[in-house]
C-alpha positions as CSV (number, residue, x, y, z in Angstrom):
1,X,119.2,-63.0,-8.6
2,X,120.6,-60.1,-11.3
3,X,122.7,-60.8,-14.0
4,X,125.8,-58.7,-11.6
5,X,125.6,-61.2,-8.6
6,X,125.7,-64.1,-10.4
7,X,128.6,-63.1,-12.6
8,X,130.3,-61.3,-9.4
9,X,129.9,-65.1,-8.0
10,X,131.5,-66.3,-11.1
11,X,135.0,-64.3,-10.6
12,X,135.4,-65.2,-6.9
13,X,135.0,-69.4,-7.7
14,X,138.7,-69.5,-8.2
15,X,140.3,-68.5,-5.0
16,X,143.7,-67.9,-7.1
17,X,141.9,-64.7,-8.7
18,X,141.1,-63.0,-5.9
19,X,144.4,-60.9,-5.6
20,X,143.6,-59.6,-8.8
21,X,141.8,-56.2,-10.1
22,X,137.7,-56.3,-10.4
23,X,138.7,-55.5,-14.4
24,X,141.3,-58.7,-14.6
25,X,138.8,-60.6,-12.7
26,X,136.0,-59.3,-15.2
27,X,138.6,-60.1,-17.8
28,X,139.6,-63.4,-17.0
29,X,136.1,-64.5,-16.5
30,X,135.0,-63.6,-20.6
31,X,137.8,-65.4,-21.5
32,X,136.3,-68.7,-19.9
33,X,132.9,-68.6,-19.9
34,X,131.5,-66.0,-22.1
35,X,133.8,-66.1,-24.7
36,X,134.3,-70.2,-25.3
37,X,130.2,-70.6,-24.6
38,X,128.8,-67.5,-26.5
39,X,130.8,-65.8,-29.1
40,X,133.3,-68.5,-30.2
41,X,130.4,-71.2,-30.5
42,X,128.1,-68.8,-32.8
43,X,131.2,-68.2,-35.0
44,X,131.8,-71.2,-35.7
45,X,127.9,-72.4,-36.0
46,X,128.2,-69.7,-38.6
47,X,131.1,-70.8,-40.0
48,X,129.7,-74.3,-40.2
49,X,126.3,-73.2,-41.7
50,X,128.0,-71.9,-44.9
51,X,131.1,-74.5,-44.9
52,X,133.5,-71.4,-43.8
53,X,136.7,-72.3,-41.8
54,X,136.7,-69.3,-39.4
55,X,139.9,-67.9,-37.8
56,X,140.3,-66.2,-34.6
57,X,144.0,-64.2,-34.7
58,X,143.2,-62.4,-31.5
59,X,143.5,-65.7,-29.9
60,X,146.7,-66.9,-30.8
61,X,148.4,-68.2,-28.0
62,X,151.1,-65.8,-28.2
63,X,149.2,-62.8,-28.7
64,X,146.9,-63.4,-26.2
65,X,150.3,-64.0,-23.6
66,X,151.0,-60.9,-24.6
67,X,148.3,-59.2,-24.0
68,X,147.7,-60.7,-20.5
69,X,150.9,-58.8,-19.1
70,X,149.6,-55.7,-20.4
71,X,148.3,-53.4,-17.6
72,X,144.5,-52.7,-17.4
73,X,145.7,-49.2,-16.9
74,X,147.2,-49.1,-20.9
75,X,144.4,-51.3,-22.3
76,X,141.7,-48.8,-21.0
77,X,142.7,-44.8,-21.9
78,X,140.2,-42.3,-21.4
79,X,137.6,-44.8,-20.3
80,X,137.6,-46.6,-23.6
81,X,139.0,-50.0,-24.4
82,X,141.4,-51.3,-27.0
83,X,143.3,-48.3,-26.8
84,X,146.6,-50.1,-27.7
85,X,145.0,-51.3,-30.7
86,X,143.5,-48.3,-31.7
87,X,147.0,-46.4,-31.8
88,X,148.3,-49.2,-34.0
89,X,145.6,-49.3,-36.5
90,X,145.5,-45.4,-36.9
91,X,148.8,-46.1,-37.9
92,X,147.8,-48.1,-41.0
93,X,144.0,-47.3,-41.1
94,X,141.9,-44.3,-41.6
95,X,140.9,-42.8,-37.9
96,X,137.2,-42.9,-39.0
97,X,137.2,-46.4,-39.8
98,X,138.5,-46.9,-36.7
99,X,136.5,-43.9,-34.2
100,X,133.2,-44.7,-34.8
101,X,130.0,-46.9,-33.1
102,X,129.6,-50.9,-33.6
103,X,127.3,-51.4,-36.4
104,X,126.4,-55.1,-35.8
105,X,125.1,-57.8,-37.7
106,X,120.7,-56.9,-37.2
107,X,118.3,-58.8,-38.9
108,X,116.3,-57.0,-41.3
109,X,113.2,-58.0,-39.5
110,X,111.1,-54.6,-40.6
111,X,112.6,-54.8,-43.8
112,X,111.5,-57.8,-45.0
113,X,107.9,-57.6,-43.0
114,X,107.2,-54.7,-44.9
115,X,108.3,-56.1,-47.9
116,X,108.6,-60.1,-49.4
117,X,107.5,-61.4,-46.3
118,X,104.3,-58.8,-45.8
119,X,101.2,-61.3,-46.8
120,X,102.5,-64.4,-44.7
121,X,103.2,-61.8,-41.7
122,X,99.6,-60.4,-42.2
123,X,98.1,-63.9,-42.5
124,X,99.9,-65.1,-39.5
125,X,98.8,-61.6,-37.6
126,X,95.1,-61.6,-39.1
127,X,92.3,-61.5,-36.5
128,X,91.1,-64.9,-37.9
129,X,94.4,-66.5,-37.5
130,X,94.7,-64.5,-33.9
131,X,91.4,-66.5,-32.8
């Protein structure tokens, strides 16, 4: 079964959603599974890790009222998202801070291969080791 069916199956379990859009369906659905059992739980394992109280503004009850009764059709201009955001921070923030690509948080993986970790990567990799 692909990843689409099962989470297509996901925003039809409650039959009180099925009025609503594909994107507030699609919406509604990260803000119950994907969001409380992927990206909340590894902030705050991180958080944890390095004794870091973590907060999450965005998710102020309030704010997050708000921007419920906010029409897809204002959150999504020109076919990107955030767009209310975007005009307010351009407001108070450099546009080229704001316009450009997710840089992520990547592991140095090659980095550190190539370099400190290069003799126990080769060991582990040697033909001998292989066998």
């Amino acid at each position: 079964m692909s990843g689409g069916l099962v989470c297509d199956q996901r925003l039809h379990l409650d039959p009180r959603l099925s009025s609503l859009s594909l994107e507030l369906r699609m919406m509604h659905a990260d803000a119950v599974t994907y969001l409380p059992d992927d990206i909340l739980a590894k902030v705050d394992r991180a958080g944890m890790a390095v004794s870091l109280e973590s907060r999450i503004p965005f998710l102020d009850p309030e704010v997050t009222a708000l921007a419920a009764r906010i029409s897809p059709s204002l959150k999504f201009v020109g076919g990107c998202g955030k767009a209310i955001l975007k005009q307010l921070l351009y407001r108070h923030v450099p546009r080229e801070l704001v316009d450009r690509p997710k840089a992520g948080f990547s592991i140095p993986v090659g980095l550190w291969m190539r370099g400190p970790l290069r003799d126990w990567a080769e060991d582990l990799l040697s033909e001998q080791a292989l066998r």
